[in-house]
NUPAZA-821269 format. One record per residue (C-alpha): x, z negated, y negated; residue in three letters. Coordinates in nm, 2 decimals, padded with zeros to 4 digits, always signed. Each point is the difference from the previous one (the first is absolute). Example, Ala and Ser with C-alpha at 12.3 -4.5 7.8 and 13.67 -1.06 7.14 Angstrom:
% residues 2
{{+01.23; -00.78; +00.45}; ALA},
{{+00.14; +00.07; -00.34}; SER},
This chain:
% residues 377
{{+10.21; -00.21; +00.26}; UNK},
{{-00.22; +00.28; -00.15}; UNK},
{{-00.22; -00.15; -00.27}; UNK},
{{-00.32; +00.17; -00.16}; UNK},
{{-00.13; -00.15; -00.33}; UNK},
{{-00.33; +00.24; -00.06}; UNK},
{{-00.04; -00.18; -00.29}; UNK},
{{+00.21; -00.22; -00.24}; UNK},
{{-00.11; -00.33; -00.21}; UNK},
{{-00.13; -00.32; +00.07}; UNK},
{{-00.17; -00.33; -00.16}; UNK},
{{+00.17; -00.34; +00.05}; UNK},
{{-00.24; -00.17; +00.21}; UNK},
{{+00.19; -00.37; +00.14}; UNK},
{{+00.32; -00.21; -00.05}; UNK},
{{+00.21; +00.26; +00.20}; UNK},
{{-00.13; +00.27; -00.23}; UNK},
{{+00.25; -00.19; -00.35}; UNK},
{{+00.34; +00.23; +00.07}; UNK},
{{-00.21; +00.27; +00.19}; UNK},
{{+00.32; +00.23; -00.02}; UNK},
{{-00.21; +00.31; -00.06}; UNK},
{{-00.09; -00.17; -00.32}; UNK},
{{+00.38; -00.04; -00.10}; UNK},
{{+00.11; +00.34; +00.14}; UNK},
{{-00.31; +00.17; -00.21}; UNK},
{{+00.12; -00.19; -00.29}; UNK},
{{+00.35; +00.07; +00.00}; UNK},
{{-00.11; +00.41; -00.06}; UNK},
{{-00.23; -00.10; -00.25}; UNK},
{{-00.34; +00.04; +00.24}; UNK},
{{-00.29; -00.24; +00.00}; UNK},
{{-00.07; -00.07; +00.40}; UNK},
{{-00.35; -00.17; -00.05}; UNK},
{{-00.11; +00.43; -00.06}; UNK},
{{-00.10; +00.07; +00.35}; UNK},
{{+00.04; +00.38; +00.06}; UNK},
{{-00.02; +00.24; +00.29}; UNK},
{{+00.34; +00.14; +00.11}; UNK},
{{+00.18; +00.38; +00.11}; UNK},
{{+00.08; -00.18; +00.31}; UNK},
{{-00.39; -00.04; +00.08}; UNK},
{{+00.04; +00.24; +00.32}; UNK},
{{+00.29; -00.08; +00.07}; UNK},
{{-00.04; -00.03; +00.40}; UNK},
{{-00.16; +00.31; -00.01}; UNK},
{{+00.26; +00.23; -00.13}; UNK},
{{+00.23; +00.23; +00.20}; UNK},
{{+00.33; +00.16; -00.02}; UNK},
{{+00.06; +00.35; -00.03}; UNK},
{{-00.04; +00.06; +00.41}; UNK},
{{-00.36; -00.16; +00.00}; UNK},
{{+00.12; -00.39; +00.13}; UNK},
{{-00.12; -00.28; -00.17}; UNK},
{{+00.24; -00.14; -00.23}; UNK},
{{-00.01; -00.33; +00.14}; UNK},
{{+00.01; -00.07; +00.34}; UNK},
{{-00.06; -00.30; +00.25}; UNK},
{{+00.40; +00.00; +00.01}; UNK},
{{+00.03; -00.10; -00.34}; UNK},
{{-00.18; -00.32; +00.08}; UNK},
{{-00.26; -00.20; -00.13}; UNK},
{{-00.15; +00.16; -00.34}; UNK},
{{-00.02; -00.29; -00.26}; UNK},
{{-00.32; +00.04; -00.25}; UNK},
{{-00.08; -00.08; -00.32}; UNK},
{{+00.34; -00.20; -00.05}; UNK},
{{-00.05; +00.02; -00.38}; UNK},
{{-00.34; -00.07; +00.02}; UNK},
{{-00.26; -00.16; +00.20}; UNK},
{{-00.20; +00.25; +00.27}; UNK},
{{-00.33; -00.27; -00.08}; UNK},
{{+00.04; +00.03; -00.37}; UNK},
{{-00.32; +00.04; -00.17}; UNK},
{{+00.12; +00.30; -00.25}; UNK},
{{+00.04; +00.15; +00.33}; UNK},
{{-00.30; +00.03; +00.14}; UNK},
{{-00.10; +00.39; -00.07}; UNK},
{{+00.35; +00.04; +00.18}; UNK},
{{-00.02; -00.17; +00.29}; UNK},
{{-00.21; +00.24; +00.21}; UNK},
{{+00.19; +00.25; -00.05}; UNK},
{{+00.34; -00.18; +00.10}; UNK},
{{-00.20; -00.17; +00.37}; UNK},
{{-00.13; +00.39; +00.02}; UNK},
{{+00.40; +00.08; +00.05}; UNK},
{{+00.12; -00.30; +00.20}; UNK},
{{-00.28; +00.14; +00.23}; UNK},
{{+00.12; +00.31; +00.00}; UNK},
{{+00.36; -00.09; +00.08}; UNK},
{{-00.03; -00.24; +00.33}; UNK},
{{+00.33; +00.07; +00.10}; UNK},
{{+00.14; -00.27; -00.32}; UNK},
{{-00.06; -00.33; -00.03}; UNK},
{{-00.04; -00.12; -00.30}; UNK},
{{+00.04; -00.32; -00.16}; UNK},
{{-00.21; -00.20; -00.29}; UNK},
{{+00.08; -00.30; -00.18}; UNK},
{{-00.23; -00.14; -00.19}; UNK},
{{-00.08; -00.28; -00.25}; UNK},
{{-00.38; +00.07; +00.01}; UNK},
{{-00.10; -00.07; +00.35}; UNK},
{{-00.32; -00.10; -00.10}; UNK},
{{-00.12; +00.35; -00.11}; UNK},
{{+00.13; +00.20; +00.32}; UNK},
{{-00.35; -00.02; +00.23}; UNK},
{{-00.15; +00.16; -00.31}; UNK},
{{+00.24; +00.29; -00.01}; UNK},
{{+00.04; +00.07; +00.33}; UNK},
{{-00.13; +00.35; +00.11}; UNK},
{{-00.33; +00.04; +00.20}; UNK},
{{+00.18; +00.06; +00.35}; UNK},
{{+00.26; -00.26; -00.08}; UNK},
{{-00.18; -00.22; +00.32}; UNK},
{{+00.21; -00.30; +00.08}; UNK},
{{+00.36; +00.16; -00.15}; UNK},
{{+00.21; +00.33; +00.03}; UNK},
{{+00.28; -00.01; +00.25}; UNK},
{{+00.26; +00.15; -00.24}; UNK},
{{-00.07; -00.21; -00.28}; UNK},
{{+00.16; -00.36; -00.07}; UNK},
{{-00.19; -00.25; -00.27}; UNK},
{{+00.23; -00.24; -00.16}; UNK},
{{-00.10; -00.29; -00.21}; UNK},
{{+00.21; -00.20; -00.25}; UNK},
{{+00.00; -00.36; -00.04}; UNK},
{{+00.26; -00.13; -00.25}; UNK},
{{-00.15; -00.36; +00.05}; UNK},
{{-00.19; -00.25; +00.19}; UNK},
{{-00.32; +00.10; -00.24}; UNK},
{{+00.05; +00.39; +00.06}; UNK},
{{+00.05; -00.06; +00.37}; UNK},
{{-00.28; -00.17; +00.02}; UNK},
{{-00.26; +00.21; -00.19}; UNK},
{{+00.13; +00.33; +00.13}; UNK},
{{+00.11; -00.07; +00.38}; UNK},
{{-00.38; -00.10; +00.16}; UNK},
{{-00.11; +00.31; -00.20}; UNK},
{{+00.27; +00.21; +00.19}; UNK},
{{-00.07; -00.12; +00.30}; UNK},
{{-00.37; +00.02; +00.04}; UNK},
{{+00.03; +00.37; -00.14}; UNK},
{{-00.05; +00.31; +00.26}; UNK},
{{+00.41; +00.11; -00.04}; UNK},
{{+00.17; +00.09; +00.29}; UNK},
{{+00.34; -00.12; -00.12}; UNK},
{{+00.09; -00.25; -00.24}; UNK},
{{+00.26; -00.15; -00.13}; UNK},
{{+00.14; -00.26; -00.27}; UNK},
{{+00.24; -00.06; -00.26}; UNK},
{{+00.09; -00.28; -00.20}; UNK},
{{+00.21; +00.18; -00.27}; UNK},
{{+00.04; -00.15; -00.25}; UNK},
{{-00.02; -00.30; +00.14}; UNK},
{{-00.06; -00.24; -00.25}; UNK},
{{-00.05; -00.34; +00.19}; UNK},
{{-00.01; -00.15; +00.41}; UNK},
{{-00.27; +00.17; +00.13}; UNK},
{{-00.18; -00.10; +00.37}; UNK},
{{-00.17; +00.31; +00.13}; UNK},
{{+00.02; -00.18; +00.37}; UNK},
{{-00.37; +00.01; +00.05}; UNK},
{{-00.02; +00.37; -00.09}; UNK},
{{+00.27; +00.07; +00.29}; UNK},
{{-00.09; -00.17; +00.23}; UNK},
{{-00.30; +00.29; +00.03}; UNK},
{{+00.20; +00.21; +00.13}; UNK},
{{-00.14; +00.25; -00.24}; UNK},
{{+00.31; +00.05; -00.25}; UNK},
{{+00.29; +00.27; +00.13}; UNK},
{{+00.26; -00.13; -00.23}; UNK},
{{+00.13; -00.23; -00.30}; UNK},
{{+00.25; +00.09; -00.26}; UNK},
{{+00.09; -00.22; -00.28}; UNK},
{{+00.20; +00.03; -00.31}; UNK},
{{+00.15; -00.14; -00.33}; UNK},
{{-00.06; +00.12; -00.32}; UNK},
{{+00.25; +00.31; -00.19}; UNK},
{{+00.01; +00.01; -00.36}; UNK},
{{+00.16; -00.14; -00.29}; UNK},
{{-00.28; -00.25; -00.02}; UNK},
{{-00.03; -00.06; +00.34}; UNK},
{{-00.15; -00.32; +00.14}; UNK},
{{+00.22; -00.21; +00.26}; UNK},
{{-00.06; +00.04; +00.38}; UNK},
{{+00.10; -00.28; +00.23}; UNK},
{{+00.19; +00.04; +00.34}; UNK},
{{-00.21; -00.28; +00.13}; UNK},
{{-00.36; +00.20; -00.06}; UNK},
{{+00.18; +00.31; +00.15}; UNK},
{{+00.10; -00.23; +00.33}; UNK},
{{-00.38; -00.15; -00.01}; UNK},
{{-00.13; +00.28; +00.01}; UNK},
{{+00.21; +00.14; +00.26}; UNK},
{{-00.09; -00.30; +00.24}; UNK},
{{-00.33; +00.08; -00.01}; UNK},
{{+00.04; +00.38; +00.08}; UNK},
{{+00.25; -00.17; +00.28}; UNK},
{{-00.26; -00.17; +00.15}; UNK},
{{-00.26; +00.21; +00.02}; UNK},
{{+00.24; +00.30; +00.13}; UNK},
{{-00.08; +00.18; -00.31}; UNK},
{{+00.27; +00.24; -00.15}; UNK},
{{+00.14; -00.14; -00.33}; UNK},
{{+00.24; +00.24; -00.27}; UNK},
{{+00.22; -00.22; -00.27}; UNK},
{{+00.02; +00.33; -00.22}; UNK},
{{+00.17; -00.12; -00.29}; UNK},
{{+00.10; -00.32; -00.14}; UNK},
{{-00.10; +00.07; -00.33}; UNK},
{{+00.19; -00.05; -00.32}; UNK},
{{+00.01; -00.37; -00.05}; UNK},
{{+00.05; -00.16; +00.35}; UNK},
{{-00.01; -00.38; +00.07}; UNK},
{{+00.22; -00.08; +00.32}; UNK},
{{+00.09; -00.35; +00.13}; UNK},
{{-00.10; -00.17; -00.34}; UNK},
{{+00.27; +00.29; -00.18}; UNK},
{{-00.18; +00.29; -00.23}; UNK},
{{+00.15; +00.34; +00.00}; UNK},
{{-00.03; +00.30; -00.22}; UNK},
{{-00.01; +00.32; +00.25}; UNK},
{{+00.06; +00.32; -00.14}; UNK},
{{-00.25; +00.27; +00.07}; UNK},
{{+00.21; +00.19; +00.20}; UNK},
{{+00.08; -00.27; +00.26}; UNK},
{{-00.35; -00.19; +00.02}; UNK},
{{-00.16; +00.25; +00.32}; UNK},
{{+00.42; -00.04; +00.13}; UNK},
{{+00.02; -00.37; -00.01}; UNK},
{{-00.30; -00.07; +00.16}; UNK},
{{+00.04; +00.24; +00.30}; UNK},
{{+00.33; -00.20; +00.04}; UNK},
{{-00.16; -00.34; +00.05}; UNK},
{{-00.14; +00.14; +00.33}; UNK},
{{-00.33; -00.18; -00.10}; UNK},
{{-00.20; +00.30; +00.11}; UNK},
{{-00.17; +00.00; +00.33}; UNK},
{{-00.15; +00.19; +00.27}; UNK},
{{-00.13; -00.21; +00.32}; UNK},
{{+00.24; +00.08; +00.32}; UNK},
{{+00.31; +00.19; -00.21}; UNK},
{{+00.23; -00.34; -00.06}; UNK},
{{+00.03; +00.10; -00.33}; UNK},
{{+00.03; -00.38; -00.09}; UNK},
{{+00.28; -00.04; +00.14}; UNK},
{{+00.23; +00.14; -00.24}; UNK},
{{-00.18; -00.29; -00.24}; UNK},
{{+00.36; -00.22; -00.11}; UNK},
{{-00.07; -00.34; +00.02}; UNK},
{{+00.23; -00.31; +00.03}; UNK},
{{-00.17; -00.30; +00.19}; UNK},
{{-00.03; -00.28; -00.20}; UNK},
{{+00.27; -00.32; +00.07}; UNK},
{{-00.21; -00.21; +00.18}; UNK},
{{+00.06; -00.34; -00.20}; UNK},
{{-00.13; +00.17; -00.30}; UNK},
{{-00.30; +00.07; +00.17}; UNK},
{{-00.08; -00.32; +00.12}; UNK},
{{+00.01; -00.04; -00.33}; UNK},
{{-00.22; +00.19; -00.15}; UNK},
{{-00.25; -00.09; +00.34}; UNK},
{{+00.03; -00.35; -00.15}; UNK},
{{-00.11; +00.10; -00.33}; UNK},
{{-00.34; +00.17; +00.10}; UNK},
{{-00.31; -00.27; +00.05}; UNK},
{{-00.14; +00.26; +00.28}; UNK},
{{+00.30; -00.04; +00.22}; UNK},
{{+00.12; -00.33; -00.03}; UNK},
{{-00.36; -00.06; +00.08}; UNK},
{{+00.07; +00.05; +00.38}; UNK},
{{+00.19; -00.28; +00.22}; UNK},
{{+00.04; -00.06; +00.39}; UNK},
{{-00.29; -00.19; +00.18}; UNK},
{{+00.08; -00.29; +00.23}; UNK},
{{-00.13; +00.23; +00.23}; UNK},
{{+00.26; +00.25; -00.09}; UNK},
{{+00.27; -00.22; +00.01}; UNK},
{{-00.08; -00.10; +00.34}; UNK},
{{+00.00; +00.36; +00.14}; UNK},
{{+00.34; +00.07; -00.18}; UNK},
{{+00.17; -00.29; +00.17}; UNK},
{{-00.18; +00.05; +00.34}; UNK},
{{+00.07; +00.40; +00.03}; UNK},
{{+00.33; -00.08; -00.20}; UNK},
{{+00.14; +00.24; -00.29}; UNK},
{{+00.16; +00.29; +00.20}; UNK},
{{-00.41; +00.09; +00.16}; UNK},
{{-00.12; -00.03; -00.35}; UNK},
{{+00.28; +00.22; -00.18}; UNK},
{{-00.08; +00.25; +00.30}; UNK},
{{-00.38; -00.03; -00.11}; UNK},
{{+00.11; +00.06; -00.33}; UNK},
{{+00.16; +00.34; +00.05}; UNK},
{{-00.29; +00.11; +00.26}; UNK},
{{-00.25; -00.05; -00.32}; UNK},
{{+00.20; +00.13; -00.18}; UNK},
{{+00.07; +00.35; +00.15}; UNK},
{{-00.35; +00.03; +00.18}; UNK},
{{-00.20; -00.16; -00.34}; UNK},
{{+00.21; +00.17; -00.29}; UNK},
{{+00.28; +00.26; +00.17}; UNK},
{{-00.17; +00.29; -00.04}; UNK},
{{-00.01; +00.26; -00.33}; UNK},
{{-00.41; -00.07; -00.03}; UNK},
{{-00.06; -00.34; +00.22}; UNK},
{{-00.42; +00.02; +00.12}; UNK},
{{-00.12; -00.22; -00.18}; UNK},
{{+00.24; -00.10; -00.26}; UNK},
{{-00.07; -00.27; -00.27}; UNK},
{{-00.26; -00.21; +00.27}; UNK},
{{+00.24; +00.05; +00.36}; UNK},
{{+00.16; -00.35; -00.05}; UNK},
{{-00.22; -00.28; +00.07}; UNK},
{{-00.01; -00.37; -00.25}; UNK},
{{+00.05; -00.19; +00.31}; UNK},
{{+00.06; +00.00; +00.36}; UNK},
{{+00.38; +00.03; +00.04}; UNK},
{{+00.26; -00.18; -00.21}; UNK},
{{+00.11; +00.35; -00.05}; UNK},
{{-00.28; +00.11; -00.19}; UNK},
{{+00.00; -00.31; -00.24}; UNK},
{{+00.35; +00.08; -00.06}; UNK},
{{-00.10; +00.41; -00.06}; UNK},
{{-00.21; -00.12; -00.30}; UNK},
{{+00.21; -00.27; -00.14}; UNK},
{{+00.28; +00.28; -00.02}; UNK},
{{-00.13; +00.27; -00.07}; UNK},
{{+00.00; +00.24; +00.35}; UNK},
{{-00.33; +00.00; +00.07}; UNK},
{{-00.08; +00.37; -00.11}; UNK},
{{+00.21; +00.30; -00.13}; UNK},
{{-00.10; -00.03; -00.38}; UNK},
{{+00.10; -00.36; +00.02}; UNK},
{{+00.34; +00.12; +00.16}; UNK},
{{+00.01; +00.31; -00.28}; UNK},
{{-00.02; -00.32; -00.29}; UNK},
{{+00.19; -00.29; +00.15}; UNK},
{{+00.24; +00.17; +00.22}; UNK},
{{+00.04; +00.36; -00.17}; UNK},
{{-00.05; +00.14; +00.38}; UNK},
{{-00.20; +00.33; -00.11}; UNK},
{{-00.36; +00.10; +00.14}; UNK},
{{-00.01; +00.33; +00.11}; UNK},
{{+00.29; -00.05; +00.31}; UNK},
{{+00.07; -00.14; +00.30}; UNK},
{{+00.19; -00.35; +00.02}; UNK},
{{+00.38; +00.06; +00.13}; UNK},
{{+00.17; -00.27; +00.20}; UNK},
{{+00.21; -00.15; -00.34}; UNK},
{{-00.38; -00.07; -00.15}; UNK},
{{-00.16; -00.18; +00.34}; UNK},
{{+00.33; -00.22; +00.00}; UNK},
{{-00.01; -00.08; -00.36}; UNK},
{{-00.40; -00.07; +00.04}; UNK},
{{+00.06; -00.20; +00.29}; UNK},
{{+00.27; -00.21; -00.15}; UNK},
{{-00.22; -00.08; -00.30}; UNK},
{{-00.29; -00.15; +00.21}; UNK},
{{+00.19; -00.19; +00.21}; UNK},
{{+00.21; -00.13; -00.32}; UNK},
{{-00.37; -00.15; -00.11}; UNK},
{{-00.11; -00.12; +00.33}; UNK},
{{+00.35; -00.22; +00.05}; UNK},
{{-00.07; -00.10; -00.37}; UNK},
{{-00.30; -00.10; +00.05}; UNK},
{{+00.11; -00.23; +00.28}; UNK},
{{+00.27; -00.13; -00.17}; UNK},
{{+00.26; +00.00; +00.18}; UNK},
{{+00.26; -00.30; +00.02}; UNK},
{{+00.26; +00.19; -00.27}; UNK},
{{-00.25; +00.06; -00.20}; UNK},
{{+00.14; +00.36; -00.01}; UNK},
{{-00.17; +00.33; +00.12}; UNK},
{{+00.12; +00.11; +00.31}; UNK},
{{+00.08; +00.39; +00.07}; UNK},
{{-00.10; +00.17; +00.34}; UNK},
């Protein structure tokens, strides 16, 4: 990953700007990094080796600027030419810009810029919902070609649905915070998150967890050197088609603790069985409504990015549908929460059984049968 900082400095700007680890690398050697100054690497994707090739070379990858900087920093500005002047010059490299200042890149970009470069990625951070949702419309209604998002550090839940569901952002990657005062990133805004990407069939990245990680209610301390290893080995990451979620662990939940917890939510219990219901249970009897059950399920919710998904199960018409909302089944995030079935892959046999089992558990309870006991299929 070749990366080209022509120049080196920055001014905190936002909340994700507090640890900006250029600041506490400057300041370990004694250097202030708010002094913004132009850099030997300035050329660097111009420069050759001794036999005349350029130094770096598509096969190295994607070039990463202004990593200790920001490319739309204001110090900048007599720079800037001159860097767009090279990535001109080198069409063969795509390079790739993440930026805190969004706001300022129309302004900068050069004269024959049009509607975006083809070798050149725009990123935007948003550590929260705030951030998201001052930068994101500016990202997307500016002439780029490519863009891109990350969440890093990701200081809070953060819904970005509306701004993928555009169809105009590439990719997502989101990340805790590093440092010694680093500020706690949950497992449940990284799995957020990643339902939304999900569900628009946008490419997520969990690049690191961070060094304070909350987890199932439990906080743990990572050590720098295993934050980018621990979160490639939750499997969170995800690229529509590859199956990657299905190295996701998960146990299913036992299903009279759900009931449970079903029982505890006001939206849930909110949903019972119509006369009308009742009275098609008993007519088609409960083996044609347990084989209804599994149909909606595989054809609704079986695949790794259902059409649809979040509005494809009806409030009424079918008992089965009541019984999809009372339970939680009626969509994948609602499966990801309650059930701990992951977005992002397709549902195996052992899931449609299990789902199947737990709506026909609530339909025979909410006829009541004589035992007063739930019966299994």
């Amino acid at each position: 990953m070749p990366i080209w900082n022509p120049w080196h400095g920055c001014h905190k700007l936002s909340p994700g700007c507090a640890n900006c680890y250029v600041y506490r690398r400057d300041q370990s050697i004694g250097k202030d990094a708010s002094v913004v100054t132009k850099t030997r690497d300035y050329d660097l994707p111009l420069r050759k080796d001794r036999k005349g090739n350029f130094k770096l070379s598509p096969e190295d990858g994607v070039v990463f600027a202004c990593m200790t900087s920001d490319f739309f920093l204001e110090d900048a500005d007599p720079w800037r030419e001159g860097c767009f002047d090279i990535i001109r010059q080198r069409r063969d490299l795509h390079f790739y810009i993440i930026t805190k200042r969004i706001e300022r890149a129309v302004s900068c970009f050069p004269e024959d810029w049009g509607s975006g470069w083809d070798n050149v990625t725009i990123c935007s951070t948003c550590e929260n919902q705030e951030m998201a949702d001052k930068r994101l419309p500016v990202l997307l209604a500016a002439p780029i070609r490519h863009r891109e998002v990350i969440t890093e550090p990701m200081l809070g839940e953060i819904d970005i649905s509306k701004y993928l569901s555009t169809g105009l952002i590439e990719h997502v990657t989101c990340g805790g915070e590093s440092g010694d005062n680093a500020r706690p990133c949950s497992c449940d805004w990284v799995r957020e998150l990643r339902r939304q990407c999900v569900r628009n069939a946008v490419p997520f990245t969990f690049k690191q967890t961070g060094a304070v990680f909350i987890k199932d209610g439990r906080l743990y301390r990572i050590e720098r050197k295993l934050q980018m290893s621990q979160a490639k080995k939750s499997f969170y990451s995800y690229v529509p088609g590859m199956g990657m979620a299905e190295n996701i662990k998960y146990e299913l939940p036992d299903r009279s603790v759900l009931f449970q917890r079903l029982s505890r939510s006001k939206f849930r219990s909110r949903f019972h069985l119509s006369d009308k219901d009742m009275t098609y249970i008993r007519e088609k009897g409960m083996s044609v409504i347990a084989a209804h059950a599994r149909e909606f399920i595989i054809t609704r919710l079986g695949e790794e990015n259902p059409e649809n998904d979040g509005k494809q199960t009806p409030m009424k018409g079918h008992p089965v549908f009541i019984a999809q909302h009372a339970t939680a089944c009626c969509c994948r995030g609602c499966l990801e929460k309650w059930h701990n079935i992951p977005t992002g892959k397709a549902l195996n046999e052992r899931e449609i059984e299990y789902m199947t089992n737990v709506l026909m558990d609530w339909i025979v309870s909410q006829l009541g049968p004589p035992d007063g006991q739930m019966t299994m299929i």
